[in-house]
C-alpha positions in Angstrom: 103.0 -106.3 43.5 104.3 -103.0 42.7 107.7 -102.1 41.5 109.7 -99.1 41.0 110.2 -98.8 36.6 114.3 -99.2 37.8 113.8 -102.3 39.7 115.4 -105.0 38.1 114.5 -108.5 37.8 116.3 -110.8 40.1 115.6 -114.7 40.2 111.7 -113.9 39.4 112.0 -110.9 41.8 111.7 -107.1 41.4 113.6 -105.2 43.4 116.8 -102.8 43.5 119.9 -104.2 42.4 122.8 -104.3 45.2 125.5 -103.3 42.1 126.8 -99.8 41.6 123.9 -97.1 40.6 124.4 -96.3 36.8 122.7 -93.4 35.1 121.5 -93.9 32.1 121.3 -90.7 29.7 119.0 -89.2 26.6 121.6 -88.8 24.3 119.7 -85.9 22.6 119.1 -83.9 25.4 122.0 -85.3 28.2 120.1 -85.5 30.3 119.9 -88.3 33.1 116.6 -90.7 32.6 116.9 -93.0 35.1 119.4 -94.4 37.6 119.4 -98.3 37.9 120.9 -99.7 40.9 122.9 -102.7 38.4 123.0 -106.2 40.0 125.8 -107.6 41.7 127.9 -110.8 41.4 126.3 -112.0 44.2 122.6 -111.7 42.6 123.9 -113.2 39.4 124.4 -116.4 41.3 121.1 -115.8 43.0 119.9 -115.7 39.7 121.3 -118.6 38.4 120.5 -120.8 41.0 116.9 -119.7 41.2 116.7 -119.9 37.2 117.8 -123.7 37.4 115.4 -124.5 39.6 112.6 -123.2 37.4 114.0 -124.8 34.5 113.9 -127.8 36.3 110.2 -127.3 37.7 107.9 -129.6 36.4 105.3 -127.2 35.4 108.1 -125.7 32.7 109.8 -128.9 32.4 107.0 -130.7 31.3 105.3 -128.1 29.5 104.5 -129.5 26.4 106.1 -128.0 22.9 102.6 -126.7 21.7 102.1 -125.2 25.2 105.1 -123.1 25.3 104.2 -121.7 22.2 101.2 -120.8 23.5 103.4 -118.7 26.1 105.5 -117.1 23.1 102.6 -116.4 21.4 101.1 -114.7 24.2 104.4 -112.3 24.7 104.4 -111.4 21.0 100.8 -109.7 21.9 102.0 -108.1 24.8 104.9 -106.7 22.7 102.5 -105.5 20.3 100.4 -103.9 22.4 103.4 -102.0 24.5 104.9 -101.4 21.4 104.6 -97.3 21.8 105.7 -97.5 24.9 108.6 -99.3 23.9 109.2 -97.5 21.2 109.1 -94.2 23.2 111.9 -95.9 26.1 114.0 -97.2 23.3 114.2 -93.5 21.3 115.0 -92.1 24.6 117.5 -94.4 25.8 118.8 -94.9 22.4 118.4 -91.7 20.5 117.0 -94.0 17.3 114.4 -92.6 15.7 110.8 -93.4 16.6 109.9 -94.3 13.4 112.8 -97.3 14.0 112.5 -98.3 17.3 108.5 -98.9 16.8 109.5 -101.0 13.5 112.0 -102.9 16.3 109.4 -103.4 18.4 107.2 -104.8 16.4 110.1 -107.1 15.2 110.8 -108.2 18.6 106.9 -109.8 18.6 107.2 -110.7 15.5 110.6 -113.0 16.5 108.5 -114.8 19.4 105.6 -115.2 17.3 107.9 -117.0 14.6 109.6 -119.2 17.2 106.4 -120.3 18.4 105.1 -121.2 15.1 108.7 -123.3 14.6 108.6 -124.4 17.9 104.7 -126.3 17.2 106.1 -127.8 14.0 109.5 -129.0 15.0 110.2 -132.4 14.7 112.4 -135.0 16.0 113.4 -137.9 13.8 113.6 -141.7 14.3 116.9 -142.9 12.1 117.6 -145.4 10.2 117.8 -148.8 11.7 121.3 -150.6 11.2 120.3 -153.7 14.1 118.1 -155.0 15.9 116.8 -151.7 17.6 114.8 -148.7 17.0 116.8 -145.7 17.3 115.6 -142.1 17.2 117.3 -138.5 17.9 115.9 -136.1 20.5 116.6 -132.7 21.7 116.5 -131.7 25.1 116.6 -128.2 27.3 120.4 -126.7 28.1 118.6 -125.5 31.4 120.2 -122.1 31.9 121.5 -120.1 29.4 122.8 -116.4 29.4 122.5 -114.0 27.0 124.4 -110.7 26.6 123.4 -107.8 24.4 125.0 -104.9 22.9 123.0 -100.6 23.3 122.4 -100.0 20.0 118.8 -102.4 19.3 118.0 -104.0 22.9 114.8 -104.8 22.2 114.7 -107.1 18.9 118.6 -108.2 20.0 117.0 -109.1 23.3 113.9 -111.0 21.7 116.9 -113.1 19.1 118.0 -114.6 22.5 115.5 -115.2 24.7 112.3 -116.6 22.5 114.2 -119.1 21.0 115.9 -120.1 25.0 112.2 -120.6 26.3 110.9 -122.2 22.9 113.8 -124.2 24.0 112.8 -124.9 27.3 115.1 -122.9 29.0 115.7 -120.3 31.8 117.3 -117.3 30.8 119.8 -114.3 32.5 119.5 -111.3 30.4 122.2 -109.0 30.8 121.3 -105.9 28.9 124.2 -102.9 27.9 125.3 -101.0 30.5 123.7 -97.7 28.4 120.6 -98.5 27.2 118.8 -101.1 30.1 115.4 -99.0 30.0 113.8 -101.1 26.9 114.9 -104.5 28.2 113.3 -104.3 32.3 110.6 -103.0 30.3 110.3 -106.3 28.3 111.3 -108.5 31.2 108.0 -107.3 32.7 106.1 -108.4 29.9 107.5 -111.5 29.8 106.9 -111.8 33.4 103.2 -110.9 33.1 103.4 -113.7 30.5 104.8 -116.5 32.8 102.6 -115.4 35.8 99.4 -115.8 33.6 100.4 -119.1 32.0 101.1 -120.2 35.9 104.8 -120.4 35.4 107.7 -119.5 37.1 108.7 -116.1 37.1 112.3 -117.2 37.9 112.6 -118.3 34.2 113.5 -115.2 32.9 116.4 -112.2 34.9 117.4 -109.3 33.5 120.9 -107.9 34.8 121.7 -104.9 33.7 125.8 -103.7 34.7 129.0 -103.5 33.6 130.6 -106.6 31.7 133.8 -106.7 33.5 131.1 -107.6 36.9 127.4 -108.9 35.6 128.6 -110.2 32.3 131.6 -111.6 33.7 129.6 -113.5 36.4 126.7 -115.1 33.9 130.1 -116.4 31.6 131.3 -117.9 34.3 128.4 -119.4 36.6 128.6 -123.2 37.0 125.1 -123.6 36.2 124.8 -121.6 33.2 125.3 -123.9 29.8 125.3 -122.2 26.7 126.2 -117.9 25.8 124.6 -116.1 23.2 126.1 -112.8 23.0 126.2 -109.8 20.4 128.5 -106.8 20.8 132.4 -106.1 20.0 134.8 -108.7 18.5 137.5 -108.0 21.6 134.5 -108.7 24.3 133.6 -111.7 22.0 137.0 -113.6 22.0 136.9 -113.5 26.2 133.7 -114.8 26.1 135.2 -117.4 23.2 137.7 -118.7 25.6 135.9 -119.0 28.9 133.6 -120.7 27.5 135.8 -123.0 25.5 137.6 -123.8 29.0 134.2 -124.7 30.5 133.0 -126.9 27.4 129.8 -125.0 26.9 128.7 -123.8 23.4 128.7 -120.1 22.9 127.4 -117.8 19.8 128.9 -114.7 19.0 127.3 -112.0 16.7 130.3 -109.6 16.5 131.5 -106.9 14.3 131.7 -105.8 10.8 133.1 -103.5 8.1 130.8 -104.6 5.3 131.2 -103.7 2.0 128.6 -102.2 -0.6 128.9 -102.8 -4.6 127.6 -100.0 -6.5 128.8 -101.2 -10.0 128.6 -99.6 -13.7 125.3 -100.8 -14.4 123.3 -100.4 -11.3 120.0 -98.4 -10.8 121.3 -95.2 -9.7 118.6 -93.8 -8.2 118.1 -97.1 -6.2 121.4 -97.4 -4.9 121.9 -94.0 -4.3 119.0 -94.1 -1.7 120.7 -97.9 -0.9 123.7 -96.7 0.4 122.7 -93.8 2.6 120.1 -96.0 4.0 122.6 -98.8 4.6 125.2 -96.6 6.2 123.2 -93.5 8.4 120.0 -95.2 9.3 120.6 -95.5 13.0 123.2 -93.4 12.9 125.4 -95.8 11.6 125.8 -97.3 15.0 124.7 -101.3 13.6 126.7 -104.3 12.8 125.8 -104.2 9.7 126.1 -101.0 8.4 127.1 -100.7 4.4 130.8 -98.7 6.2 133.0 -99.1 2.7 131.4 -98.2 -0.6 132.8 -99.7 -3.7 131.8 -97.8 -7.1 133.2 -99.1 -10.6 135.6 -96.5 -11.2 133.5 -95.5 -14.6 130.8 -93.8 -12.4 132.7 -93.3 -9.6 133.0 -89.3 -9.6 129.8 -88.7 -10.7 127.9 -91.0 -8.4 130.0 -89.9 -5.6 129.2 -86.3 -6.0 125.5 -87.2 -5.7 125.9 -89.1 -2.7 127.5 -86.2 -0.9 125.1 -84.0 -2.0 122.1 -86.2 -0.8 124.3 -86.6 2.8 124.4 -83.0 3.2 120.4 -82.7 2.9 120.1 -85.5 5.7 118.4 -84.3 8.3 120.1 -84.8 11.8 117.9 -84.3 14.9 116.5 -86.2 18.1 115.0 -89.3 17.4 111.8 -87.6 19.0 111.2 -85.4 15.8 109.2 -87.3 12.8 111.2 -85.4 9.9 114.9 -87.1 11.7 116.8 -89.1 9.5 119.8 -89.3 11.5 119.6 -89.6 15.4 122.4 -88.8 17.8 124.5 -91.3 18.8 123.6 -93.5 22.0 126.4 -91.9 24.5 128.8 -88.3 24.3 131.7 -91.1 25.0 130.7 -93.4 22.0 130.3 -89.8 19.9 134.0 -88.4 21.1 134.9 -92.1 19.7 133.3 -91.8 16.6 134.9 -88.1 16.0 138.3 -90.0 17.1 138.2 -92.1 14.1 137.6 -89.2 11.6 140.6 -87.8 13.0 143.0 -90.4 12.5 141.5 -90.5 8.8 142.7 -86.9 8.7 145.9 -88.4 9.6 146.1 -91.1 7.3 145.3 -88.5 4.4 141.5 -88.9 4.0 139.8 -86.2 2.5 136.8 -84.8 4.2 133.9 -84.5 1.5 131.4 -84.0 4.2 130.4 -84.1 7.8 133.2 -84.3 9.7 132.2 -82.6 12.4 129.3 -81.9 15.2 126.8 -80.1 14.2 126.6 -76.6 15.2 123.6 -74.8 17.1 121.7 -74.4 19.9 119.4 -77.7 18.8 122.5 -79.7 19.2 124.4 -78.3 21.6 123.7 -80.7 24.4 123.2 -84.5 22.5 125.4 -86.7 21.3 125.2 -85.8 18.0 127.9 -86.1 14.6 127.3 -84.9 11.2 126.9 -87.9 8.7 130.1 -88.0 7.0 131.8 -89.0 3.4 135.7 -90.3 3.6 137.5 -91.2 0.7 141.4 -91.1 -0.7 142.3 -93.5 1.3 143.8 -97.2 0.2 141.3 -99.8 1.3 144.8 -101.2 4.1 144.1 -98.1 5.9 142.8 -98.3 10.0 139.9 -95.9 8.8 139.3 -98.9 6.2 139.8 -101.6 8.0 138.6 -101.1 11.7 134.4 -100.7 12.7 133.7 -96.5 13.1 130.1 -97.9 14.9 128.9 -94.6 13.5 127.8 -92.2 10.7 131.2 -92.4 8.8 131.5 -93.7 5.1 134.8 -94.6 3.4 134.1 -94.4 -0.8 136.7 -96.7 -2.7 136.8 -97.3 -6.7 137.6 -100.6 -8.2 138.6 -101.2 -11.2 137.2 -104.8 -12.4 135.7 -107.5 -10.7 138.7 -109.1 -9.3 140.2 -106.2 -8.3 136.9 -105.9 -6.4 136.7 -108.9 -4.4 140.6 -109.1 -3.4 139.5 -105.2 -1.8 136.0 -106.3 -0.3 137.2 -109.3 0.9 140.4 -107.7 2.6 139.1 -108.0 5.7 139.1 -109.4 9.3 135.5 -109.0 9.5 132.7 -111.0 7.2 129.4 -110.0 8.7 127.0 -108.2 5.6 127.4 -107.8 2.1 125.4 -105.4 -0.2 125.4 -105.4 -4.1 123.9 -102.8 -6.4 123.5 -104.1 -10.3 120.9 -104.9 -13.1 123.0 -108.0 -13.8 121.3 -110.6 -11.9 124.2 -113.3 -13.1 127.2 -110.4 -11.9 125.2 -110.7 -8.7 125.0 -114.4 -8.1 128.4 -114.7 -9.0 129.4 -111.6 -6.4 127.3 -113.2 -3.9 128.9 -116.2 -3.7 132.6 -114.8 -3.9 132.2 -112.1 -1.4 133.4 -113.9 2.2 129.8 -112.7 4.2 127.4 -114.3 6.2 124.5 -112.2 5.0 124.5 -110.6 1.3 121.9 -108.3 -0.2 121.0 -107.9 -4.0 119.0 -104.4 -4.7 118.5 -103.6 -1.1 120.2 -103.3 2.3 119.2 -104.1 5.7 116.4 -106.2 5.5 116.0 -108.9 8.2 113.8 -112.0 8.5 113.2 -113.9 11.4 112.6 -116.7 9.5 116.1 -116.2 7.5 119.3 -117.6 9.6 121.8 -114.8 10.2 125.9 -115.4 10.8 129.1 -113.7 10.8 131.9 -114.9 9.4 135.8 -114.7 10.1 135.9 -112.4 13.5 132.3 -111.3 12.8 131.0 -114.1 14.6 130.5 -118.2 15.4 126.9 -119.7 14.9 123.9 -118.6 14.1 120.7 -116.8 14.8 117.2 -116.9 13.7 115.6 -119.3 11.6 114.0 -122.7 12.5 116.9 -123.7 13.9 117.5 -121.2 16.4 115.7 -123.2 18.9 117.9 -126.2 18.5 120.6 -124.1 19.1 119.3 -123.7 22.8 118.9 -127.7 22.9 121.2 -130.7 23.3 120.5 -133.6 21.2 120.2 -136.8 22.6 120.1 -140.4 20.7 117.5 -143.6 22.2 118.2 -147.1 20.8 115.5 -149.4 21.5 116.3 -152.8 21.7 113.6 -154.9 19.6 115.2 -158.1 18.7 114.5 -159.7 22.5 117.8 -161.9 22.1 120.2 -162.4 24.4 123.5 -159.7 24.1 126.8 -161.7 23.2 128.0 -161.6 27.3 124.5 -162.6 28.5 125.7 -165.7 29.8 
């Protein structure tokens, strides 16, 4: 049947959402895209309830392992063949680049296509017997599980959650950011082709979109939903930590970070002068990962830092739109007037501007969200500007003096999400690797992801973990059979 492109997708169903309308914006241009109607708190529960039953539906119920990934595998196609459409909604909603959100897309397919491959060779495991009985460990469905995502990459954060919830066998509310919902209805109605073809229920899968304080407060809380997986800010992330701690459901949290990057006396220059910028502007700088404080040995630190600057003044900043953009705008004017905030208070706390620092001037920029990428440093590594996520194109340079020195400053830190290291010493980097308190550390490059490769934050960057084989367990609760085989009596028989 058809459906308006801002319909959203309630409890299998398209149709407008009974929530406040929210107008979601090109942050290039400013101008207004779309206006979703969001969903209510009453639809979330009409979501829930519906999603429960599908779980619960013995065609998905008792779909057999190689059978869903048969469904996953058919979603990864229809990802790949949308994925210029998806790129083009994501750049517009996003303001990434379109050479980024296609390599998303394809990402996103490449997620469910690696969950179903996990999914057809997972095993279960009979233990060892310690009696007279068989015993064996099983995994089971959660049922309903939520997932909340953050603006800044819907579309593979979206896939992280929900391929490995239906390789799972789960159903699934998708509440998308309040910004950027275009990408995310867009996948929901591929997924929903999906389930329709494979002769499923279409109630399996909701997507949300609304603020948290109404949509993603109602999924935390809903009876019937079991498990959060949720990626965004480390504040939002405790509340979720808590209610879901007072409900005794599991919950993983992919939060923030302030993640350092090594440049030390003997690395390839050229390499990790391209490293850092890459690691810091790509996507504007708005990712959880972004390379935020630069640590040079304090040997090279002028000179490579006078590079650097020079190479960030030749970025070129432009809508995502444009093939020669290297730096996008940022997703929202609000987020941007935050961003231009934070340089200010590291005016304040004596910074020195070596460049950016501003908007950009011109009649090209005038109306997007747009800040120049920008170079901090005399500042002590206890600073705010040091110490708390920017979310955007702001770098913070720092020298060390020896190796100790370095990993007292590195690992100064609430946050513990990314690490990366620049060196020709592969035993320095080893030895780094392992001392630097990070989920994720990367030798000689930045930024690479692998869906087969798990992914955590550490401290108040996070709790649990995505991707890798085990993602889908995750989404499952493990169950133990004994099986008597003795045929005696039990002691009380008599």
């Amino acid at each position: 049947m058809p459906h308006h492109p801002t319909d959203i997708l309630i409890a299998g169903q398209w149709r407008r959402g009974a929530g406040e309308p929210l107008d979601t914006v090109d942050p290039a241009t400013g101008r207004t895209l779309a206006t979703v109607h969001t969903a209510s708190a009453e639809e979330v529960a009409e979501a829930a309830e519906a999603a429960a039953r599908a779980a619960a539906d013995p065609r998905w119920r008792e779909l057999l392992p190689h059978e869903r990934a048969r469904l996953l595998h058919r979603i990864a196609a229809l990802v790949e063949e949308a994925a210029d459409e998806l790129s083009a909604l994501q750049t517009a909603d996003t303001g990434k680049t379109l050479a980024e959100t296609r390599a998303l897309a394809l990402s996103a397919a490449g997620t469910f296509r690696y969950l179903a491959a996990a999914l057809e060779t997972a095993e279960d495991s009979v233990t060892p017997a310690r009696g007279p009985y068989l015993t064996m460990s099983v995994h089971e469905p959660i049922g309903v599980v939520g997932a909340i995502n953050p603006w800044n990459s819907p579309l593979a954060s979206d896939a992280q959650k929900i391929a490995p919830a239906l390789a799972a066998g789960n159903a699934v509310l998708l509440k998308p950011a309040a910004w950027t919902p275009l990408v995310s209805l867009a996948l929901g109605r591929l997924i929903t082709r999906a389930l329709d073809e494979h002769g499923l229920p279409t109630a399996l899968l909701s997507v949300l979109p609304g603020s948290g304080r109404v949509v993603g407060d109602a999924v935390v809380r809903h009876r019937l939903v079991g498990r959060i997986g949720f990626t965004g800010g480390t504040a939002t992330g405790r509340s979720i930590a808590e209610i879901a701690a007072g409900r005794l459901i599991p919950a993983s949290l992919e939060l923030g970070g302030k993640s350092p990057t090594i440049v030390r006396a003997d690395a390839d220059v050229e390499q990790a002068l391209a490293g850092v910028l890459y690691g810091i502007f790509s996507s504007s700088g708005q990712s959880c990962v972004a390379g935020s404080r630069l640590f040079v040995a304090r040997e090279i630190h002028d000179a490579f830092v006078g590079e650097l600057v020079e190479r960030v003044r030749k970025l070129r900043v432009g809508p995502g739109t444009d093939p020669a953009t290297q730096v996008g705008p940022l997703v929202h004017h609000r987020h941007r007037d935050a961003v231009a905030a934070y340089v200010d208070l590291a005016r304040s706390e004596g910074a020195r501007v070596l460049c950016g620092g501003s908007a950009p001037e011109g009649e090209r920029y005038r109306d997007g969200a747009y800040y120049l990428p920008t170079v901090l440093d005399g500042l002590p590594n206890t600073s705010r500007t040091c110490q708390e996520e920017i979310f955007g194109p702001v770098l913070v340079v720092l020298p060390y003096d020896d190796e100790d020195d370095l990993v007292r400053q590195a690992n100064d830190s609430v946050y513990g999400l990314a690490c990366g290291i620049w060196t020709r010493d592969a035993a320095a980097a080893w030895r780094l690797a392992r001392r630097i308190d990070a989920g994720t550390v990367w030798i000689n490059t930045y930024k690479q992801f692998s869906a087969a490769t798990p992914f955590s934050g550490w401290k108040d960057s996070g709790l649990g973990t995505e991707k890798g084989r085990d993602a889908i367990r995750a989404y499952q609760r493990q169950k133990s059979l004994y099986w008597g085989t003795s045929g005696a009596p039990l002691p009380w028989a008599n």
